[in-house]
N, C-alpha and C positions, 0 to 999 in steps of 0.2 A: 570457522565458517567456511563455505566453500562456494565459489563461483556463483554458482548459480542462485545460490542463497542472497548473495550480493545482486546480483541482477534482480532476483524477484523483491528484495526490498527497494532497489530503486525504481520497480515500475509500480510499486503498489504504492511507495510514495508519492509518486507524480498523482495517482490516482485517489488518495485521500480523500482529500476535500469533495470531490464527485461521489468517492463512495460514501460519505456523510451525507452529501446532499440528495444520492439515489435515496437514503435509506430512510430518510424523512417525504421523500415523493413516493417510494413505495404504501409506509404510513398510513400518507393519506388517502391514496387512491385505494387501499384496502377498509379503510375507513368509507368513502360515499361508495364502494362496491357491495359491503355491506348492509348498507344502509337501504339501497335499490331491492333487496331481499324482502323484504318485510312486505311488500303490496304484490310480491307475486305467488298464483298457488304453486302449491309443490308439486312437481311435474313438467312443468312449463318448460320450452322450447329454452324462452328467458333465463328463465331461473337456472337449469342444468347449465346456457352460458356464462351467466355473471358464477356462477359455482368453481368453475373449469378457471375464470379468472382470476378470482379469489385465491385457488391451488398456486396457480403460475407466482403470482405475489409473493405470496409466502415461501415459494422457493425462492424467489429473487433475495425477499429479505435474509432466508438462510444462507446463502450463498455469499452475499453481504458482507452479515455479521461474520461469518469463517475467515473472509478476505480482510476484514479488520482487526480479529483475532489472530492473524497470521503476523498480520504486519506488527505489530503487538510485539510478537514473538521475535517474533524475523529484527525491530528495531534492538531488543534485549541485549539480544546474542551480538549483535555489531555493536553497541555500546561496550559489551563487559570486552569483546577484542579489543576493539579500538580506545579504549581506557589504556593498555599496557603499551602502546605505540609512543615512541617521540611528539613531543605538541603540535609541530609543523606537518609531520603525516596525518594524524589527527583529524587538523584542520583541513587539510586537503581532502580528506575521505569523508569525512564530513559531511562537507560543503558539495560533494560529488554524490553520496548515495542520500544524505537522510534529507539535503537542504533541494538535491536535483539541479546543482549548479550547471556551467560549462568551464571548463578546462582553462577558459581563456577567464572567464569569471572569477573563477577561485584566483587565478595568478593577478586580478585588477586586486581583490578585494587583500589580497597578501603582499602586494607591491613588489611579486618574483615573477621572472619569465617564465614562458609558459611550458618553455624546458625542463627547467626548473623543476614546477608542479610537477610535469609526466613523471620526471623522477622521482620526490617523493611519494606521488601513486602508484608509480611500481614498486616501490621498495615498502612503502607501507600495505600493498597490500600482499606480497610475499608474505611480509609479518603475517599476517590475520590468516592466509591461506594454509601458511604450513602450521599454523597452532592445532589443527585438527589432526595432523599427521603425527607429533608429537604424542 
């Protein structure tokens, strides 16, 4: 994995559940957008708007789905690294990119200073970093 791969799956993590929940409001508002179609002629002032909106939606929703299938992906690759790590790195990297802890968090829920953590998150994530270089 590399840097930035790590940063983008911790902010698409944070962003999950919003991306679930856009992508059921997208849905529906493509659904009664639709719906508004059917009583107007074609040509209409109306009609060409709700059309233009309808597009916009549908991008929204593809953009979406990509960002979920990213993360998807993005979660894969940090599992199979993070599977070869000591259990205490692990847990710390874990708890940091996939769970979106804080530093002081992980060190409550693990009962180590928070020293401690930084160190196993630096050294675990050396591990995971230079696995690409390898």
């Amino acid at each position: 994995m590399e840097r930035t791969e790590l940063e983008r799956l911790r902010e698409l993590k944070r962003e999950s559940v919003t991306l679930d929940e856009k992508l059921h409001r997208l849905y529906e508002q493509a659904t009664r957008t639709t719906a508004l179609l059917d009583g107007l002629p074609k040509g209409s002032t109306m009609r060409s708007k709700i059309e233009d909106s309808i597009v916009k939606i549908e991008s929204a929703i593809e953009e979406t789905r990509a960002d979920i299938y990213e993360l998807v992906l993005l979660e894969g690759a940090f599992e199979e690294a993070a599977s070869k790590l000591p259990m205490m790195e692990r847990l710390v990297l874990t708890g940091r990119y996939l769970e979106g802890e804080s530093y002081q968090g992980i060190a409550n829920d693990l009962g180590r200073s928070i020293d401690h953590i930084f160190k196993l998150h630096r050294r675990g994530l050396k591990k995971i970093l230079s696995e690409d270089s390898k």
